[in-house]
N, CA, C and O atoms as a GROMACS GRO file, in nm:
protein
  380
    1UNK      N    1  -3.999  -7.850   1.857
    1UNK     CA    2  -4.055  -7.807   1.983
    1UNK      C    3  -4.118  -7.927   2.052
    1UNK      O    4  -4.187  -8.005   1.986
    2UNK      N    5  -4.100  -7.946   2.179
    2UNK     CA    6  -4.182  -8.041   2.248
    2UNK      C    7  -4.249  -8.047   2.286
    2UNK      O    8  -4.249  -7.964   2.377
    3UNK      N    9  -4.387  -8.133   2.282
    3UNK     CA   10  -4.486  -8.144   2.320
    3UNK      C   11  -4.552  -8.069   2.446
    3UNK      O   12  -4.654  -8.007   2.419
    4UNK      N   13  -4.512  -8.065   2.570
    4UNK     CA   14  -4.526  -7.982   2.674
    4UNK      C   15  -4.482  -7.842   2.651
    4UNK      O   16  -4.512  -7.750   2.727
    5UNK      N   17  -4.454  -7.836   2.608
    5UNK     CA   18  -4.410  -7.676   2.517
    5UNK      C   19  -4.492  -7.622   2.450
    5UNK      O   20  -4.546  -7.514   2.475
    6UNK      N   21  -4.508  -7.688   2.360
    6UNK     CA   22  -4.657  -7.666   2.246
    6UNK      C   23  -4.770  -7.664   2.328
    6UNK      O   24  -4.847  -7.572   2.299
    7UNK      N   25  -4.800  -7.724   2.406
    7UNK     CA   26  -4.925  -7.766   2.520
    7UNK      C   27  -4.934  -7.590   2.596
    7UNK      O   28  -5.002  -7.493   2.565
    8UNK      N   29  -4.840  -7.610   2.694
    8UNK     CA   30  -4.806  -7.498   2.735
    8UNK      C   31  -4.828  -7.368   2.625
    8UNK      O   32  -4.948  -7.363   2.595
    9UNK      N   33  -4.790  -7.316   2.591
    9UNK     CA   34  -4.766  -7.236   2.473
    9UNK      C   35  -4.960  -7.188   2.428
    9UNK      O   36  -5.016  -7.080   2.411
   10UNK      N   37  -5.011  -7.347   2.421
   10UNK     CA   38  -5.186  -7.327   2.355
   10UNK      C   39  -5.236  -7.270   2.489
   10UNK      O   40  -5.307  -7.170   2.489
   11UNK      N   41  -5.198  -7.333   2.607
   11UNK     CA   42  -5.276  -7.299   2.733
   11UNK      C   43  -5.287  -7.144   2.770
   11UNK      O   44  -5.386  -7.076   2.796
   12UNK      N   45  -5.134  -7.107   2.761
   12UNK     CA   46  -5.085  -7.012   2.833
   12UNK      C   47  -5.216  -6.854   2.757
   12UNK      O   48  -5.299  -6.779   2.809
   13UNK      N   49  -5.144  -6.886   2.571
   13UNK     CA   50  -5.248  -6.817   2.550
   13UNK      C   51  -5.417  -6.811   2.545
   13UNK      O   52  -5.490  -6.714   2.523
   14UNK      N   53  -5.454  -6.970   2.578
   14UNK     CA   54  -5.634  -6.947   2.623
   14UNK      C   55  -5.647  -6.872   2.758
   14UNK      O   56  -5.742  -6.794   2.763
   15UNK      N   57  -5.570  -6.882   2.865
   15UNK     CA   58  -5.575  -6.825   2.966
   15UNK      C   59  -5.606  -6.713   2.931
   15UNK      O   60  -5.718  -6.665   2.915
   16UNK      N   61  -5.491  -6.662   2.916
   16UNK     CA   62  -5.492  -6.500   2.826
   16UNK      C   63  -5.588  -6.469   2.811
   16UNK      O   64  -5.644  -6.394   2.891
   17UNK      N   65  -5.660  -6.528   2.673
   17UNK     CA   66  -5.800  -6.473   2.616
   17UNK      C   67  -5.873  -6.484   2.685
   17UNK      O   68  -5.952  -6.392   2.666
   18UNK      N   69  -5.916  -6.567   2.794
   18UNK     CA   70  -6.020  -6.565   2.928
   18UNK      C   71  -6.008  -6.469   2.962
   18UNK      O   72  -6.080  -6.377   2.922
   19UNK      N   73  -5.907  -6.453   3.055
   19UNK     CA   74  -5.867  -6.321   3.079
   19UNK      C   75  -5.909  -6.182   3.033
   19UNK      O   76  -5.936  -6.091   3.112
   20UNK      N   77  -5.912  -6.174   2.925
   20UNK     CA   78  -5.932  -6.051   2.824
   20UNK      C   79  -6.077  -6.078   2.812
   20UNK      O   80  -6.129  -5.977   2.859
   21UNK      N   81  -6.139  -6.132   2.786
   21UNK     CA   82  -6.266  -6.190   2.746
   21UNK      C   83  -6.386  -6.164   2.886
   21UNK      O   84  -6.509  -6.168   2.875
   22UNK      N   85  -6.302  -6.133   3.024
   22UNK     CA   86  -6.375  -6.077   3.149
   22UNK      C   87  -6.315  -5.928   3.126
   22UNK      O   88  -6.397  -5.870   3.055
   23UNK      N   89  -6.260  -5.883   3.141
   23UNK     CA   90  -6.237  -5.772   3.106
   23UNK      C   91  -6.338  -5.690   2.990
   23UNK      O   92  -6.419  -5.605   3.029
   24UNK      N   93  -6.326  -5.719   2.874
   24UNK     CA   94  -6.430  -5.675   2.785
   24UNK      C   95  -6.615  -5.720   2.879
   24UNK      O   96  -6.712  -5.645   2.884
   25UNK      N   97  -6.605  -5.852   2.934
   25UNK     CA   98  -6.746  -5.830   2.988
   25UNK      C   99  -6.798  -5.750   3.108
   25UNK      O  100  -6.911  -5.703   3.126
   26UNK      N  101  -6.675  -5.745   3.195
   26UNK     CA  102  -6.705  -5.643   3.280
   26UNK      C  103  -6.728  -5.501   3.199
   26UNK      O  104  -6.818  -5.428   3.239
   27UNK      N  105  -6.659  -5.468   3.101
   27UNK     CA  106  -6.701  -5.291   3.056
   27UNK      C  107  -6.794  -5.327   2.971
   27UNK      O  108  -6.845  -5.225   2.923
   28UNK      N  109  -6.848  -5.436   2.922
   28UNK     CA  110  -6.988  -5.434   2.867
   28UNK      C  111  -7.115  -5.414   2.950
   28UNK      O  112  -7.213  -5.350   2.912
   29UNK      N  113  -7.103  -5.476   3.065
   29UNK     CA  114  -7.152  -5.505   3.158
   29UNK      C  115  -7.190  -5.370   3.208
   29UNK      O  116  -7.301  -5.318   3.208
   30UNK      N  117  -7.054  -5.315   3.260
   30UNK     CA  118  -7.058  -5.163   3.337
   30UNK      C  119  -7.141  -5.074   3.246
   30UNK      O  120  -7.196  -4.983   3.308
   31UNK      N  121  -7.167  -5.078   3.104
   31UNK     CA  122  -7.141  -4.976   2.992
   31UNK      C  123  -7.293  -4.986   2.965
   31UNK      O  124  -7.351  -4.884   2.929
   32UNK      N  125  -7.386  -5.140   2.983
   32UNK     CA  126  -7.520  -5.128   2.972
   32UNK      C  127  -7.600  -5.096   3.046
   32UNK      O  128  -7.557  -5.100   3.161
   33UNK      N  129  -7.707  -5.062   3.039
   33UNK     CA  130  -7.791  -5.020   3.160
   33UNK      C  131  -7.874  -5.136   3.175
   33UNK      O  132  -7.896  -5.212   3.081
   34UNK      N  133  -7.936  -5.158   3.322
   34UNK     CA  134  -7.983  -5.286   3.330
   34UNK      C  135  -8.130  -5.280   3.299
   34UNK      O  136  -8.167  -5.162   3.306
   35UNK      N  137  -8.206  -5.343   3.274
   35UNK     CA  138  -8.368  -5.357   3.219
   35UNK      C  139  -8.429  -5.309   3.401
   35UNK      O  140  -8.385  -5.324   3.515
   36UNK      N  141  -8.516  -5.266   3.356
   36UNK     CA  142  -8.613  -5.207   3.478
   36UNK      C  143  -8.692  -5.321   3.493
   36UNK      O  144  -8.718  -5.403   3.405
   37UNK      N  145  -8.744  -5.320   3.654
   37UNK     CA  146  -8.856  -5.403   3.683
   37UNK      C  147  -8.770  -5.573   3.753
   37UNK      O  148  -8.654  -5.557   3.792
   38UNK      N  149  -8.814  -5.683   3.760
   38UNK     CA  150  -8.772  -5.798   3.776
   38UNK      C  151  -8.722  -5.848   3.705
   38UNK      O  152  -8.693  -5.962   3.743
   39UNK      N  153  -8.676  -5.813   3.558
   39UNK     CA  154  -8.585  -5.867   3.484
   39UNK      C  155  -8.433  -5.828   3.540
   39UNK      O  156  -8.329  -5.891   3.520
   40UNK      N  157  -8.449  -5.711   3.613
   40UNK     CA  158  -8.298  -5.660   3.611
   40UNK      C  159  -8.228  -5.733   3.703
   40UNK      O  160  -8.109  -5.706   3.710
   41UNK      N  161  -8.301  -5.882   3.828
   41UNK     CA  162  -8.271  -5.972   3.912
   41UNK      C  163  -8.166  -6.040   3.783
   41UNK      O  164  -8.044  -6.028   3.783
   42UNK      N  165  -8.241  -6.110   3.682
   42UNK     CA  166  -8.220  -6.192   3.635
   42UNK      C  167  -8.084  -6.172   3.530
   42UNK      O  168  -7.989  -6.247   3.508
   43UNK      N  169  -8.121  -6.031   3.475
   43UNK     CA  170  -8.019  -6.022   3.416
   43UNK      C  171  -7.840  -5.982   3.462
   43UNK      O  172  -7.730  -5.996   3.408
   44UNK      N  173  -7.897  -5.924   3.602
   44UNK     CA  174  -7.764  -5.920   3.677
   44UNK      C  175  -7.720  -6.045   3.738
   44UNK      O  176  -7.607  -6.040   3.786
   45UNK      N  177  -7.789  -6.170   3.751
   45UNK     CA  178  -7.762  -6.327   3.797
   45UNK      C  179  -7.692  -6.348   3.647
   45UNK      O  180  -7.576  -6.391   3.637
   46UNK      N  181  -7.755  -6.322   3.560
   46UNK     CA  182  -7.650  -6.386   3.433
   46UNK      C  183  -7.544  -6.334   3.446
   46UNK      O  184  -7.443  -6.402   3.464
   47UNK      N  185  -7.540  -6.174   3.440
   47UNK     CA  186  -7.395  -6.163   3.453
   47UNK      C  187  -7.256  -6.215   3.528
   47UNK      O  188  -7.141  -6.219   3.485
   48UNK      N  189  -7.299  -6.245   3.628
   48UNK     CA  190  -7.241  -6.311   3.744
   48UNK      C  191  -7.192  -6.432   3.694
   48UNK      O  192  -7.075  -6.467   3.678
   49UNK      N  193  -7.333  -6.513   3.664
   49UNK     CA  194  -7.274  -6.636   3.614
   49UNK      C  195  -7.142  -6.644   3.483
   49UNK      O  196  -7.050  -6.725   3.473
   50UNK      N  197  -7.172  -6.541   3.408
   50UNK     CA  198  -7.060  -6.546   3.293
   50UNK      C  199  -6.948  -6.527   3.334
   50UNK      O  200  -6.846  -6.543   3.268
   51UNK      N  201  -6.956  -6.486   3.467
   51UNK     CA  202  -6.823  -6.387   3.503
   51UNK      C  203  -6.731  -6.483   3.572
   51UNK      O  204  -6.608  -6.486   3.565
   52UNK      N  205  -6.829  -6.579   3.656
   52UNK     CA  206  -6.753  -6.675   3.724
   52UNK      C  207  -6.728  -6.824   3.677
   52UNK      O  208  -6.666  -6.913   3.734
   53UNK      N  209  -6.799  -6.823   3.548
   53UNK     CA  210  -6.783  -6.945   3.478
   53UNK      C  211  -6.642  -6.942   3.387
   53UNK      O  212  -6.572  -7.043   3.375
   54UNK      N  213  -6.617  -6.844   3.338
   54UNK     CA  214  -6.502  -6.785   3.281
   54UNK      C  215  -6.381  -6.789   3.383
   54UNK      O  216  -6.271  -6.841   3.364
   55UNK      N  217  -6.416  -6.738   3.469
   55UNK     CA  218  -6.296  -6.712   3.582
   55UNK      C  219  -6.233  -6.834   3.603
   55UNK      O  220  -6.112  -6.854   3.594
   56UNK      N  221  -6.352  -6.948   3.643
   56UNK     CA  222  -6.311  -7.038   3.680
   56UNK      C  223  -6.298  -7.149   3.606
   56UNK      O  224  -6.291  -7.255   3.668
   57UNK      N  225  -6.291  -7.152   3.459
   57UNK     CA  226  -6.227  -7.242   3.297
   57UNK      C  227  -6.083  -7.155   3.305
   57UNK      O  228  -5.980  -7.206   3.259
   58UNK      N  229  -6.080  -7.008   3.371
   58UNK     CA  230  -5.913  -6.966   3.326
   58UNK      C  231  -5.874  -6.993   3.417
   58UNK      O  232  -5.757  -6.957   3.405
   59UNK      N  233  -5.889  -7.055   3.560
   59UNK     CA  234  -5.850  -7.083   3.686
   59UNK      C  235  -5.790  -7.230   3.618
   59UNK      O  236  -5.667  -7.235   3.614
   60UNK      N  237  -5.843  -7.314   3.579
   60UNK     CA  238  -5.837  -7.455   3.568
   60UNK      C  239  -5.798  -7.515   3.453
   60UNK      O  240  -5.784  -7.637   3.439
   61UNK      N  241  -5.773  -7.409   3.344
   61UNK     CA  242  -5.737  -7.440   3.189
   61UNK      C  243  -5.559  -7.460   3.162
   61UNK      O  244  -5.493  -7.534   3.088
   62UNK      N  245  -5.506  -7.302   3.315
   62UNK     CA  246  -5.388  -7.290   3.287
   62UNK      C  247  -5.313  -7.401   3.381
   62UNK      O  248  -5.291  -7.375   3.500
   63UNK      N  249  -5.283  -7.498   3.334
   63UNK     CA  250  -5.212  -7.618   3.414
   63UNK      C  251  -5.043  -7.647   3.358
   63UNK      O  252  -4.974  -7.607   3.264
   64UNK      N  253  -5.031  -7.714   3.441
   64UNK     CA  254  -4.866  -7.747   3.393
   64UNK      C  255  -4.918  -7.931   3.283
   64UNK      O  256  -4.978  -8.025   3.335
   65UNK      N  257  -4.871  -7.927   3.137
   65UNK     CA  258  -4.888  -8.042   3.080
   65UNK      C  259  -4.852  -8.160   3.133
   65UNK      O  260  -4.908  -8.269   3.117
   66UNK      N  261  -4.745  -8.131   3.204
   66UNK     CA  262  -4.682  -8.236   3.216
   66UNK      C  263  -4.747  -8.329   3.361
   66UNK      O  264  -4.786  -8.446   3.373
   67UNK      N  265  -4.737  -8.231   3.444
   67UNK     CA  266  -4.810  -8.289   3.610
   67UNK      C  267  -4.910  -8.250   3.616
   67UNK      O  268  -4.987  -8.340   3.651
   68UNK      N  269  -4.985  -8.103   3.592
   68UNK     CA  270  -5.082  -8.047   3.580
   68UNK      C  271  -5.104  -8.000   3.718
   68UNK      O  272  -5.206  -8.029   3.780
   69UNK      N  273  -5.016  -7.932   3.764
   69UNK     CA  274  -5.035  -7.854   3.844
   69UNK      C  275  -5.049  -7.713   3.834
   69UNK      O  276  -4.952  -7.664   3.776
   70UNK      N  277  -5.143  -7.622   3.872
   70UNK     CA  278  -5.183  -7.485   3.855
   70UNK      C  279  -5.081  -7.402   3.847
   70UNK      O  280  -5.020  -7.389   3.953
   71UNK      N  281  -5.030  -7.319   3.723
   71UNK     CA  282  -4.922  -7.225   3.707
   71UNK      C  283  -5.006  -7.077   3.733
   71UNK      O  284  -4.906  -7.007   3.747
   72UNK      N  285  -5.103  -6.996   3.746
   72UNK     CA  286  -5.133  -6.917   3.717
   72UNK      C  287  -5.071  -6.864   3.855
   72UNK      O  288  -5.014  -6.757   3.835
   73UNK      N  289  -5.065  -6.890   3.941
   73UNK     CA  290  -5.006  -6.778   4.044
   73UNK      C  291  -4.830  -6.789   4.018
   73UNK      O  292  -4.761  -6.696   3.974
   74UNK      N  293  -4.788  -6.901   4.049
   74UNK     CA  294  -4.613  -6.879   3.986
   74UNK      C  295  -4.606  -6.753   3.820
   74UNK      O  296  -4.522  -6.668   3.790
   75UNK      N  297  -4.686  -6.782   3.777
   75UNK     CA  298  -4.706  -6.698   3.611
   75UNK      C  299  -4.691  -6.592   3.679
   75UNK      O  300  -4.574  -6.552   3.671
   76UNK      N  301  -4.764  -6.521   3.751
   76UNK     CA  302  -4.787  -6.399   3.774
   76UNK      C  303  -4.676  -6.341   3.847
   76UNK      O  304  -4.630  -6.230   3.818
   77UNK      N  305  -4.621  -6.430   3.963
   77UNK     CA  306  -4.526  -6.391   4.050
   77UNK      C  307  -4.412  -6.388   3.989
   77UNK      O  308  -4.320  -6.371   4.068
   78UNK      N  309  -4.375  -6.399   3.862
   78UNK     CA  310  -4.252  -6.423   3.820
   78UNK      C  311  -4.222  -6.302   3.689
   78UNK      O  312  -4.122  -6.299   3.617
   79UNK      N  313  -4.347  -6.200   3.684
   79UNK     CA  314  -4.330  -6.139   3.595
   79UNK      C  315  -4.403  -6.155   3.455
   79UNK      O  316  -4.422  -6.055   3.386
   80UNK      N  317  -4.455  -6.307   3.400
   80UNK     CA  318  -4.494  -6.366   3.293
   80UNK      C  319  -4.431  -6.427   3.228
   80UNK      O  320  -4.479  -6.461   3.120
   81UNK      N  321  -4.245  -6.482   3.276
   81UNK     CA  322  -4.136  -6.544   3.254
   81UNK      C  323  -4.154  -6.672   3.310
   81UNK      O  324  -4.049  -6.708   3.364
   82UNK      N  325  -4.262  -6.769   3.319
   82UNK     CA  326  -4.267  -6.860   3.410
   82UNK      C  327  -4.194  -7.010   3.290
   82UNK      O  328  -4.258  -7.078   3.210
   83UNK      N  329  -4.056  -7.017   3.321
   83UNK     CA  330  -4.009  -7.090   3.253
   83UNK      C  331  -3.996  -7.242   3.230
   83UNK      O  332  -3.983  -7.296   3.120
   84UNK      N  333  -4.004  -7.321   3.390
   84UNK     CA  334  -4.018  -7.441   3.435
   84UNK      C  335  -4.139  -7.459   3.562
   84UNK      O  336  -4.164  -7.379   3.652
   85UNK      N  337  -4.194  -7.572   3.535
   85UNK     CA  338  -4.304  -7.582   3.662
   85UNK      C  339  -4.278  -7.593   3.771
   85UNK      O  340  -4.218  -7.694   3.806
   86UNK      N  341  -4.308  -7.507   3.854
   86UNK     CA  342  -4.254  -7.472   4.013
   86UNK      C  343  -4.302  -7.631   4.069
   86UNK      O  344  -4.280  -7.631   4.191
   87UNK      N  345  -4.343  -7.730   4.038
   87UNK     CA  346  -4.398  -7.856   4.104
   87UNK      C  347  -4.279  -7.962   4.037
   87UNK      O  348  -4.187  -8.012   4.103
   88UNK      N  349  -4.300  -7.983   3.908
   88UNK     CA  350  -4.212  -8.112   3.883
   88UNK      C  351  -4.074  -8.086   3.785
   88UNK      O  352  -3.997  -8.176   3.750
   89UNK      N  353  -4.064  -7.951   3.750
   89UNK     CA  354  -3.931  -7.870   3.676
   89UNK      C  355  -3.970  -7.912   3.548
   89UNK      O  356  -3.872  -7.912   3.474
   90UNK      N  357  -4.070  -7.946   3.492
   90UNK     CA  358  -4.066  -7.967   3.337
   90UNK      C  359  -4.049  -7.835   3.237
   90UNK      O  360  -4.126  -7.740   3.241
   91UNK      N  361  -3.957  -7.842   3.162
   91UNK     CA  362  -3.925  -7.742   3.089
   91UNK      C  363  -4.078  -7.686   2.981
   91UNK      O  364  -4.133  -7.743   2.886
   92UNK      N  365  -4.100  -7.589   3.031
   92UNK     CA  366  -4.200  -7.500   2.966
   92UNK      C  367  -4.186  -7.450   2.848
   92UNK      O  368  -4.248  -7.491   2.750
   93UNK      N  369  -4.083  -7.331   2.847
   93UNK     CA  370  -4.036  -7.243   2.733
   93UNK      C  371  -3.909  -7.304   2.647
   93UNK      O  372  -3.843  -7.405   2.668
   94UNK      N  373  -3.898  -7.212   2.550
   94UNK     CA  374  -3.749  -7.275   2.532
   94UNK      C  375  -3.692  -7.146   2.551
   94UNK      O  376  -3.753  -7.041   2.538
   95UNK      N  377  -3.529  -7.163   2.593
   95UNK     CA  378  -3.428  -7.035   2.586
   95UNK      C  379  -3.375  -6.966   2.491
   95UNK      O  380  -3.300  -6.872   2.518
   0.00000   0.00000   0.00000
């Protein structure tokens, strides 16, 4: 397997788990009740922050190895078949 392959391959699934990893915090999130009084400022600012710190490591994690240009919208538009990098054609998957 080649290197950009393997690369690809580690990325594709950290994305993923970001991914999944807001998901579970949003229904944790939804599922707790918030503390009464002026803590509940603070603790709904954390949430936020987790939410968009995450978002934006899975925004910037999923890159192409080779040029490193952002695959996550081609990923999506293609079904989750995203085989070569819509920027410089480096072979991603294998067939």
């Amino acid at each position: 397997m080649d290197l950009v392959q393997s690369t690809y391959r580690k990325r594709k699934k950290l994305y993923l788990v970001l991914l999944a990893s807001v998901v579970a915090l949003v229904v944790v999130f939804r599922l707790t009740a918030p503390p009464a009084g002026q803590a509940s400022f603070q603790a709904n600012l954390l949430k936020l922050a987790c939410l968009a710190v995450i978002l934006l490591v899975a925004r910037n994690i999923f890159r192409c190895p080779n040029c490193e240009a952002r695959l996550a919208p081609a990923f999506y538009s293609t079904w989750f078949r995203l085989r070569t990098c819509p920027k410089c054609g480096a072979k991603l998957t294998e067939d």
